[in-house]
N, C-alpha and C positions, 0 to 999 in steps of 0.2 A: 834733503834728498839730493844726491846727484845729479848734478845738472845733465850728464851726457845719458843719462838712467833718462833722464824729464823729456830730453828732445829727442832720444831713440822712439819715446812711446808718441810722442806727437808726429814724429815722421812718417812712423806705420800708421797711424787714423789717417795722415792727411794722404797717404797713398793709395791708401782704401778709397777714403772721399773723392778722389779725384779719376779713380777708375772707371770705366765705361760701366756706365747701369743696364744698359738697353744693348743688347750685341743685336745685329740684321745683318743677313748677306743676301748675296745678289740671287736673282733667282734666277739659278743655272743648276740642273741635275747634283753637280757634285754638292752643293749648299743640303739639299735636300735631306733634312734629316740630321744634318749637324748644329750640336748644341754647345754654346762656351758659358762657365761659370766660373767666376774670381770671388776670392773669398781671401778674408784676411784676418787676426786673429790677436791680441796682446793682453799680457796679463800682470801687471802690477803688483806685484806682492807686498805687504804693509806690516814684515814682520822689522828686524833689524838690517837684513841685506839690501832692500830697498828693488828689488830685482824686478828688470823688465824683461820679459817673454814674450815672443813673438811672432808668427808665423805668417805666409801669405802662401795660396795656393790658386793652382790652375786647372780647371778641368777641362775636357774636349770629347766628346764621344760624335760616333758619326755612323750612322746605320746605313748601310747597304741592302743591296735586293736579296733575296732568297735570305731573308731572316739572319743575315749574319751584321757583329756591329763589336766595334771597336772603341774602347776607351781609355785615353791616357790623362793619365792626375800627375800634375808635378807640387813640391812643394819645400818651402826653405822654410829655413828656421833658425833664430837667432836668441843670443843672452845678451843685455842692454846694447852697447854699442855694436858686438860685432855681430854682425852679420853677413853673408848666412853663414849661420856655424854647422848646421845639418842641412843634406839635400838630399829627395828621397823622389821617386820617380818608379809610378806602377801603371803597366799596359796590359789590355785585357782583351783579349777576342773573345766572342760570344756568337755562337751559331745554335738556334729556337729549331725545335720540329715538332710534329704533330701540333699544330697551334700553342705552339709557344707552352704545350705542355715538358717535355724535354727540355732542356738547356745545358748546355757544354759551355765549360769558360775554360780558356787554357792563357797562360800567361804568368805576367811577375806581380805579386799581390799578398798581402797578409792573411792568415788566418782568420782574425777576424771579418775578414769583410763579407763572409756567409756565414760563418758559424760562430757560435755563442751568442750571437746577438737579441739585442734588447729594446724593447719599443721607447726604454725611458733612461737608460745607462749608454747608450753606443754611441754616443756623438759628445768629446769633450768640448765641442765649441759652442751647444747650447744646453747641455743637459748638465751632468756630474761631470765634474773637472779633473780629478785622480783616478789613476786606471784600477784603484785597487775597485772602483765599482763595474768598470768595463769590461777587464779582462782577467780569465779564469787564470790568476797566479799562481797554483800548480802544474801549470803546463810554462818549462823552460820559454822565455822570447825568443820566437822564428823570425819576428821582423819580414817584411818583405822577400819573398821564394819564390821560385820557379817552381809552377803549381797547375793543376787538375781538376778543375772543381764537376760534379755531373749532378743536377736535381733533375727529378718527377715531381709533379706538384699534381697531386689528386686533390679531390674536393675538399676534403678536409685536413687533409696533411703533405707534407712534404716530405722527400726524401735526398736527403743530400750526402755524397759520396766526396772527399778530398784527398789529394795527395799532394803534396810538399818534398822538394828537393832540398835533401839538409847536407853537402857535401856537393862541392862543385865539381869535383870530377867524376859524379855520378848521379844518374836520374834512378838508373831501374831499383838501385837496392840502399838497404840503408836512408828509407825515408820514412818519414811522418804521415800515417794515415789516422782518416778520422770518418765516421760513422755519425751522421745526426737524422731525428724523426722532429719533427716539427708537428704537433696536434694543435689544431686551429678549429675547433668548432666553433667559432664565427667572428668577425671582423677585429671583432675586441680584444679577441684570447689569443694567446701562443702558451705553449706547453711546449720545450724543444728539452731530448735530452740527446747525448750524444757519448761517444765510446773514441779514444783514441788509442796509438801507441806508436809511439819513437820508436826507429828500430835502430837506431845507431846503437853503435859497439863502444862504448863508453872506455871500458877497459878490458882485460884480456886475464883470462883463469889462469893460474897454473899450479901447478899438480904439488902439493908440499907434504909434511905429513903432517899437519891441521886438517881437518875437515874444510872442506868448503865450500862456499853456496856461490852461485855464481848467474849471472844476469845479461844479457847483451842488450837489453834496452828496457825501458818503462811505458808503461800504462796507463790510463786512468778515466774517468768520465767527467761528465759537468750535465746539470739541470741549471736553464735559464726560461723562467717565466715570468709571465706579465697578463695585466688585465685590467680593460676601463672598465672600472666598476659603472660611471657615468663618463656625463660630459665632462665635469669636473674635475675628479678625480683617477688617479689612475695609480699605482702597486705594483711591485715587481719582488722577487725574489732568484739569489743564484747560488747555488751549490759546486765546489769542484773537489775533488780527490784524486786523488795519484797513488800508486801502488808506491810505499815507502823505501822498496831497496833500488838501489842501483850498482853496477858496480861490484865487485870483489869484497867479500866480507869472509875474514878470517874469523871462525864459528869462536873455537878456544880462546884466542887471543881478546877477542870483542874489539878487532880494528878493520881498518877498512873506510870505505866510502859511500853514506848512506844520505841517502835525499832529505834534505830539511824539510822543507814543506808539504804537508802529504792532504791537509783540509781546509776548505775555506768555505763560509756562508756570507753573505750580506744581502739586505731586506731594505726594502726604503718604498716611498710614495712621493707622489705630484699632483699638485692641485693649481690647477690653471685658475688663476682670480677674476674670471666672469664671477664669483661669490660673490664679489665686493666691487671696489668702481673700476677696478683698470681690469677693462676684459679681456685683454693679449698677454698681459703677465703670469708667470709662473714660480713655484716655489716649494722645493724640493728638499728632502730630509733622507736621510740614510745612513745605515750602519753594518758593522759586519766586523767579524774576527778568523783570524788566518792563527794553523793549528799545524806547531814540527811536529814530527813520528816521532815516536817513542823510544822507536832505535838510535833514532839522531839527539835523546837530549840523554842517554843514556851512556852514547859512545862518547858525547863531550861533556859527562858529568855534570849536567845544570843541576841548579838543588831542587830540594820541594818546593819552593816559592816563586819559579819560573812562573813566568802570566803569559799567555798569548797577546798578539798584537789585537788591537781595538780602533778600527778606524770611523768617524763621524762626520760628515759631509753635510751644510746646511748652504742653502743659494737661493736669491731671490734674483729673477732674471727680468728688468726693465724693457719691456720692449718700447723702443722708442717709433719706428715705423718697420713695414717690412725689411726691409735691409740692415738695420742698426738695431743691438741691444746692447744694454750694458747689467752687468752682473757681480753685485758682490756675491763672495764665497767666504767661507769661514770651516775653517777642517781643525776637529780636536781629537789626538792621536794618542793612545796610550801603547806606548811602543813595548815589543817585541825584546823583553829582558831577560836575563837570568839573573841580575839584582833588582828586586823592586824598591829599591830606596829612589832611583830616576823616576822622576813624575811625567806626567802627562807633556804633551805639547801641541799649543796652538799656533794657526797660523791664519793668515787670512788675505784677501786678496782682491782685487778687481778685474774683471776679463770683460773686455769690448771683441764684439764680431760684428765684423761686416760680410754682407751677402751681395754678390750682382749677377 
C-alpha cells in the first residue's frame, strides 16, 4: 500500500481523536441555545487503487427568540494525500409558528436534506455508503442551492413544499420544484411519496419540416419508505421515475436528445445485533436496479442483450463506543452494459467515523 495513502488515513483518525469531545460555553444569552458538532469521516478502499477518502466536518446551529434558528455545516473533502480536494458549505434559517407546527427554511442546502429521505439510507457515514442507495438517481445533481423549503406537520403526515434555484442569475423562473406527503401513522413508519419538475429550458424547438416534439423541462416522482418492523430489525424500500424525454426530438429522423435514466427501485434491510452479543452493532444488506427509456437505448441502438445496472451493498458496522465506529463494506455491481460479455464488479472497503 502507499505509504502517503497509510499516513493520510492516520492523520484524519488522529485529527478526529484529538478534537474537542465535550464543547461548553459560557453562560451568557448569546451561548444559549448554540450547539457545535465535529465529525470526521475516511474510507480505505481494498480494491487495486488502494484509495483513501476522507472527510471532516463542522456543524454550528444557534436558536434565537421568537422561534427563529440558524445553521451552518462546513465540510472538506479529500483523495489520499491532498487535501481538501472539495469544500462545501450550507446555511439555513429556520423560522417555527403556530408551535413549531409551520416551519420555513430559506437558504443554501441540498435537496436532500428534507426530501427523499430515509430512516435507514440517508447518512453515508453510518448507514449505506453509495449514493446509489440515498439518492433518487433520476433526478439530475443539484448539489447544494439557493433554496425554499415550507412543511406543515399534522398528526399523521407531513407536508413539504421546495423550491431550488437552478441558474444563478435567476430565482423566480426556471427553477426546481418539488411536492412531498410524508404518511407517518406511528413512530415507526414513513410512507413519503413526492412529485417533482425541473423547469429549465434544456434546449430550444425550432420549426423544420420534420415533425417535432418539443420539451422545456422534465418531471418525475420518487416513493421512499421505511418501517421498524421491531427493535431489531428494520426495511426500507425506494422507487424514482422521470418522464423519459427531454429536449428536442426529431420525430422522422429518431435524433435528438433523450434522457437516459427514466427508473430506479432498491430494497434493503438492518438488523442491529442486540440478536447476538454485540448490542450497538448493525448490519445491512441491499439491492436495487436502475432502468434507461426505451427511447434512449433505441436512439443509440443497444441490442437485445443490454442488462440494466444491479447494484449490492453489504456492511457490518462495529461500533466501538459512542463516538468511533468502524465499518467494512463490500459492494458487488453488475454494471450498466450494452455488451454483456463485461462481468460483474467488486469492491470493498473500510470506513471509520468519528462523532463529537
Amino acid at each position: 500500500m502507499n505509504k502517503k495513502i497509510t499516513a493520510s488515513l492516520l492523520v484524519t483518525m488522529l485529527l478526529s481523536i484529538v478534537c474537542v469531545d465535550k464543547v461548553t460555553f459560557a453562560s451568557n444569552d448569546f451561548a444559549k441555545g448554540l450547539q457545535l458538532n465535529i465529525t470526521a469521516k475516511s474510507i480505505l478502499t481494498l480494491n487495486r487503487l488502494y484509495e483513501a477518502i476522507y472527510t471532516m466536518g463542522l456543524d454550528i446551529s444557534k436558536e434565537f427568540k421568537n422561534n427563529n434558528k440558524i445553521t451552518v455545516s462546513l465540510k472538506g473533502c479529500g483523495i489520499n494525500n491532498n487535501y481538501p480536494k472539495d469544500l462545501y458549505a450550507e446555511i439555513i434559517w429556520q423560522k417555527s409558528f403556530f408551535d413549531n407546527k409551520l416551519n420555513v427554511n430559506f437558504g443554501k442546502f441540498g435537496f436532500s436534506k428534507y426530501f427523499d429521505k430515509n430512516s435507514y439510507t440517508g447518512d453515508a457515514s453510518t448507514q449505506f455508503l453509495t449514493d446509489f442507495f440515498i439518492f433518487n438517481k433520476t433526478i439530475e445533481s443539484l448539489g447544494d442551492r439557493v433554496g425554499l423549503r415550507l412543511n406543515y406537520t399534522f398528526e399523521k403526515f407531513d407536508i413539504d413544499y421546495g423550491y431550488f434555484r437552478l441558474l444563478d442569475n435567476k430565482f423566480a423562473k426556471n427553477g426546481f420544484n418539488v411536492l412531498q406527503i410524508n404518511y407517518k401513522p406511528s413512530k415507526k413508519e414513513n410512507y413519503r411519496i413526492y412529485v417533482w419538475k425541473d423547469d429549465r429550458k434544456y434546449y430550444v424547438c425550432e420549426e423544420k419540416e420534420d415533425e417535432l416534439r418539443c420539451r422545456s423541462g422534465i418531471s418525475g416522482l420518487g416513493v421512499s419508505l421505511d418501517r421498524e418492523i421491531n427493535k431489531q430489525i428494520g426495511t426500507f424500500a425506494k422507487v424514482g421515475y422521470k418522464n423519459p424525454f427531454i429536449g428536442t426530438i426529431v420525430k422522422k429522423e429518431g435524433t435528438g436528445d433523450i434522457s437516459s435514466l427514466s427508473l430506479l427501485w432498491n430494497t434493503g434491510i438492518q438488523v442491529k445485533s442486540s440478536l447476538w452479543s454485540r448490542k450497538d452493532d448493525v448490519i445491512g444488506l441491499a439491492v436495487g436496479q436502475t432502468y434507461r427509456s426505451s427511447d434512449y437505448k433505441e436512439q443509440n441502438k443497444f441490442s437485445k442483450n443490454y442488462r440494466q445496472k444491479t447494484q449490492t451493498e453489504l456492511y457490518y458496522k462495529f461500533t466501538i463506543n459512542n463516538n468511533f465506529t468502524i465499518t467494512p463494506v463490500l459492494q458487488y455491481t453488475i454494471p450498466s452494459e450494452n455488451n454483456t460479455k463485461n462481468g460483474p464488479l467488486i469492491w470493498g472497503g473500510i470506513r471509520t467515523y468519528f462523532k463529537f
